[in-house]
C-alpha positions in Angstrom: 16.6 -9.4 0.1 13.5 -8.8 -1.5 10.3 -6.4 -0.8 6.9 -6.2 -2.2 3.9 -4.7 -1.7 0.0 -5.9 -2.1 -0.8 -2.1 -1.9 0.5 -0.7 -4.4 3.1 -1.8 -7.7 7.0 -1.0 -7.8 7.8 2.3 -9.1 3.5 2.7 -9.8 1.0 5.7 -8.4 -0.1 5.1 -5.3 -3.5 4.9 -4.2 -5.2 7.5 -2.2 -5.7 6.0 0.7 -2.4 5.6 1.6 -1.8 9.2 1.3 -2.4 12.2 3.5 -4.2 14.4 1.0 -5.9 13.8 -1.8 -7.1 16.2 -4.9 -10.1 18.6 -4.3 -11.6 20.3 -7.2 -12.8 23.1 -4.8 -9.8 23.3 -2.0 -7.4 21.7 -4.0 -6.5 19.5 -1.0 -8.4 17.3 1.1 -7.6 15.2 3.7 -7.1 11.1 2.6 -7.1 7.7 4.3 -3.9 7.6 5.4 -3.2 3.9 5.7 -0.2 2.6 6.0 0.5 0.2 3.0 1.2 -3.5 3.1 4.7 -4.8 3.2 6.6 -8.0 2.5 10.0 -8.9 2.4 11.8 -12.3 2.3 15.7 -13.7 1.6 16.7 -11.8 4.9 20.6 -13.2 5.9 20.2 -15.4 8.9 21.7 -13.6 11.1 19.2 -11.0 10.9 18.7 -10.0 14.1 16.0 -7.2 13.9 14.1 -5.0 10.9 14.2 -1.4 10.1 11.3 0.2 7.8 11.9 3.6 6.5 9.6 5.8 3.9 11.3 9.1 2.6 10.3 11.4 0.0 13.6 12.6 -1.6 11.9 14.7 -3.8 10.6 17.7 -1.6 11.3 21.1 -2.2 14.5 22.7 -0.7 12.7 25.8 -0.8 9.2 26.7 0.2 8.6 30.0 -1.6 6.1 29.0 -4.2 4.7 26.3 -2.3 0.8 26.1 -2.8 1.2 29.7 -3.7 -2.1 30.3 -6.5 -0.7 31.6 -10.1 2.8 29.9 -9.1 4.5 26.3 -9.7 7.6 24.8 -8.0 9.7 24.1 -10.7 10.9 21.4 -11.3 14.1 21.7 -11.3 14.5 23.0 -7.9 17.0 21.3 -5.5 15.3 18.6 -3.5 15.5 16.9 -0.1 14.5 14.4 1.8 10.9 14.2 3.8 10.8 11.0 6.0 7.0 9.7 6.6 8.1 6.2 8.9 10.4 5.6 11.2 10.2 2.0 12.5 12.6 0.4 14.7 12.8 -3.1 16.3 11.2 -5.1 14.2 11.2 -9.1 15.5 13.9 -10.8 13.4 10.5 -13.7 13.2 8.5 -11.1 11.1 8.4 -10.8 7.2 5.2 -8.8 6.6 3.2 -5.3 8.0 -0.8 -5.7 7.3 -2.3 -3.0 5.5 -3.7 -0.6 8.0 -2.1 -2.0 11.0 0.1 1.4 11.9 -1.9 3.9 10.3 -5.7 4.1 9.4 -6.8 7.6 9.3 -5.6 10.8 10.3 -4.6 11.8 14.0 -4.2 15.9 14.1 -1.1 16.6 16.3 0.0 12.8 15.7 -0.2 9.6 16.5 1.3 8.5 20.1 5.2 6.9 20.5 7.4 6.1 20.4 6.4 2.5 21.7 4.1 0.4 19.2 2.9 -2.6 17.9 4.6 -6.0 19.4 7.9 -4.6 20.8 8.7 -2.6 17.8 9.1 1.1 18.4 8.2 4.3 16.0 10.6 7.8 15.5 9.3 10.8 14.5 8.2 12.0 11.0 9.1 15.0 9.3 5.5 16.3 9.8 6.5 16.9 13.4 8.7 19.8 11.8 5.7 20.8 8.6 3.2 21.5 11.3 5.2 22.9 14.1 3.6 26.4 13.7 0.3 25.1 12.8 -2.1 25.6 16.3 -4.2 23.0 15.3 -2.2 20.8 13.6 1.2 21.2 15.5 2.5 17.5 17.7 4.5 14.7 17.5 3.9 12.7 14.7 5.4 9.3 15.5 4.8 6.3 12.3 3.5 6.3 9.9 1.7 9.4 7.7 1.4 9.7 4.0 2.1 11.6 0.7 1.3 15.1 0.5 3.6 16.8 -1.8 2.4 20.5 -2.7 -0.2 20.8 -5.3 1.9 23.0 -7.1 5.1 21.1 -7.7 5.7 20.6 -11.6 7.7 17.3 -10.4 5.7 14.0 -9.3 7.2 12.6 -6.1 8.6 9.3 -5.3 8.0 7.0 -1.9 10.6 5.0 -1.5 9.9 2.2 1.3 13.4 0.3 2.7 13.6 -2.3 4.7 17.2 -3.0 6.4 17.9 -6.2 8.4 20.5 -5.6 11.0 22.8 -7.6 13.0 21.4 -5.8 16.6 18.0 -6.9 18.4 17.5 -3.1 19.2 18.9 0.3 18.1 20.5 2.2 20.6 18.5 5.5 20.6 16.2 6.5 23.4 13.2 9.0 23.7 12.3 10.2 20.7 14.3 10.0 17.3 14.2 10.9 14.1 14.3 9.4 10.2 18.2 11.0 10.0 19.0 9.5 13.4 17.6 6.0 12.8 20.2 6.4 9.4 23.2 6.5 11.2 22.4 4.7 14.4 22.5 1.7 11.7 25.0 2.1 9.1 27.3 -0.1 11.4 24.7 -2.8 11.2 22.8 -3.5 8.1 23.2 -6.6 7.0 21.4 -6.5 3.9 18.3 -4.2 2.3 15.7 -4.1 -0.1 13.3 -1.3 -1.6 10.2 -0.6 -3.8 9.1 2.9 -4.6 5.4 4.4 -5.3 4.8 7.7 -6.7 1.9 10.5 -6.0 0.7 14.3 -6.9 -1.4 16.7 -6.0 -1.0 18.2 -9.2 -4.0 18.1 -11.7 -1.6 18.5 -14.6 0.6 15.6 -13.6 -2.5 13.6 -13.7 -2.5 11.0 -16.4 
């Protein structure tokens, strides 16, 4: 199989509008565009049945000590784990390409609604259900798709990586809401093939080039 993207280049920054926050010289964080970015893929096996679309972050912080703390930095050699940012389920085995904007276009405090979206195809939870859980204003269900916004602290630029799996199965068998890690292993009996492009992003000014 192979993916691309008219959004942004392989293994390239990506654009602000596809992320959550952007730099501010006076907050240091401002809200972004949040748009979901294009994707293609193509060279699927025929017997594709259905498409799974997954973004994850493997490069978040294991521990949130220093995070956006003033006068301190997250190394960057601190263990990391993974931060997933889609979930999409039960794509048509007919479609090859997302449009640019067509899950996300903005920002939805306490999350967009799901887990039922766009022509059949069904969206799990994000891990900013879990970031903003004690957050009162900010604290939801955050179905699809929602963007980079690693700490503006972290010493170590982060890396999107977008995978698309084709499976042998119309539908995945998980009901209600679900989760990046559940989607994972509801279809490591099925994937029939899968392809991947990665972006990268900061919100550090001294990883700015």
């Amino acid at each position: 199989m192979k993916l691309r993207s008219d959004s942004f280049q392989n293994a390239s920054p990506i654009p602000e509008r596809f992320a959550f926050g952007r730099i501010d010289t006076v907050n240091r964080v401002a809200l972004a565009g949040n748009v979901n970015p294009h994707l293609a893929w193509s060279d699927a096996p025929e017997e594709t049945r259905s498409y799974v679309v997954l973004c994850v972050d493997p490069d978040v912080p294991s521990q949130a000590d220093d995070v956006n703390q003033p006068g301190k930095q997250v190394p960057a050699s601190l263990e990391r784990c993974d931060f997933y940012h889609w979930v999409l389920v039960d794509i048509p085995a007919e479609t090859t390409e997302i449009p640019e904007g067509s899950y996300a276009n903005g920002i939805t405090p306490k999350g967009k609604a799901g887990p039922l979206s766009l022509d059949g195809t069904r969206q799990g939870l994000n891990d900013y259900t879990s970031y903003f859980a004690q957050d009162r204003d900010m604290a939801g269900d955050y179905f699809g798709y929602d963007g980079p916004c690693p700490p503006w602290n972290d010493a170590l630029i982060h890396r999107y990586f977008f995978t698309v799996y084709a499976l042998d199965i119309d539908e995945l068998p998980l009901q209600g809401k679900f989760t990046g890690a559940d989607v994972k292993a509801a279809i490591a009996p099925h994937v029939l093939a899968q392809a991947s492009l990665h972006g990268t992003y900061t919100l550090n000014p001294d990883c700015v080039a």
